[in-house]
C-alpha positions, 0 to 999 in steps of 0.5 A, a space after each residue: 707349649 708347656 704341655 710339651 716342656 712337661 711331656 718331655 720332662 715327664 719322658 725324661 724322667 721316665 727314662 732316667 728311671 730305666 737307667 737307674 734300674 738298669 743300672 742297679 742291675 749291673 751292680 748286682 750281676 757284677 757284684 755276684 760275677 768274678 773279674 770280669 775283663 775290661 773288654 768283656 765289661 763293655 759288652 756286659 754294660 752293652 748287653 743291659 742297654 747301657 754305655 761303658 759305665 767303667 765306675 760300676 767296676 772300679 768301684 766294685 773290685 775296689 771294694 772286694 781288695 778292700 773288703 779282703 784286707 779287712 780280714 787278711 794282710 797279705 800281699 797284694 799277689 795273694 789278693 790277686 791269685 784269691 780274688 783273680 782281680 788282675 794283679 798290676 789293676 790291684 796294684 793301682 788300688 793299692 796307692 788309691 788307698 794308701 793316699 786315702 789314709 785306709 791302707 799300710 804296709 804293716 811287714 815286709 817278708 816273702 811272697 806266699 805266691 811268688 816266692 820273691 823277698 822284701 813284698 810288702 804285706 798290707 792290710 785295710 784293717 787298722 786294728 792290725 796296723 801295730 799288732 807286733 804278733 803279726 811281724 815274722 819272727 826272727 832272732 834279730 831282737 834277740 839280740 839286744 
């Protein structure tokens, strides 16, 4: 009776192993692909013998708006046109990360992609948090 406890075990084991491989498979291709939509994601999961495992992709496209807001604060439509991550999704990793303390809007300005006023310009780089260079320029202090 034990040899058949730690046959299954060893069996569990062994395919858990598979799993993980499978897994780290899907993290690469998915980190070497673009966007890739929801429905399409089900189908990749699928094509490499897994389930929907819909973490591997939040987390990576939250990584690639965090990774490209390190290097540029924008807003989040230039994030989205750059990325083709879908912009309302980026919009919910926007407050995720603002809730953890890793994101700011730094200026309000006009949009480089919709041309619409008062967007905000955030950036997950907190040395440029308080860079007053990065602010438009305008005449208002100018007049003080």
């Amino acid at each position: 009776m034990s040899d058949n406890k730690s046959n299954s075990l060893m069996s569990f084991q062994k395919g858990q192993g598979k799993n993980t491989d499978k897994i780290a498979q899907l993290k690469r291709y998915v980190q070497q692909s673009e966007y890739i939509e929801v429905l399409e994601q089900i189908a990749v999961c699928k094509s490499f013998g897994l389930p929907y495992l819909v973490k591997v992709f939040r987390a990576e496209y939250r990584q690639r708006f965090y990774d490209f807001l390190q290097e540029h604060a924008t807003t989040v439509a230039m994030v989205s046109l750059v990325t083709k991550i879908p912009h309302k999704y980026l919009c919910e990793v926007k407050v995720y990360y603002e809730k953890k303390d890793l994101l700011k809007v730094i200026y309000k300005d006009y949009c480089p992609v919709t041309n619409s006023s008062n967007v905000q310009f955030v950036s997950t780089n907190k040395d440029v948090w308080n860079d007053l260079s990065l602010l438009p320029e305008t005449d208002q202090l100018k007049l003080f």
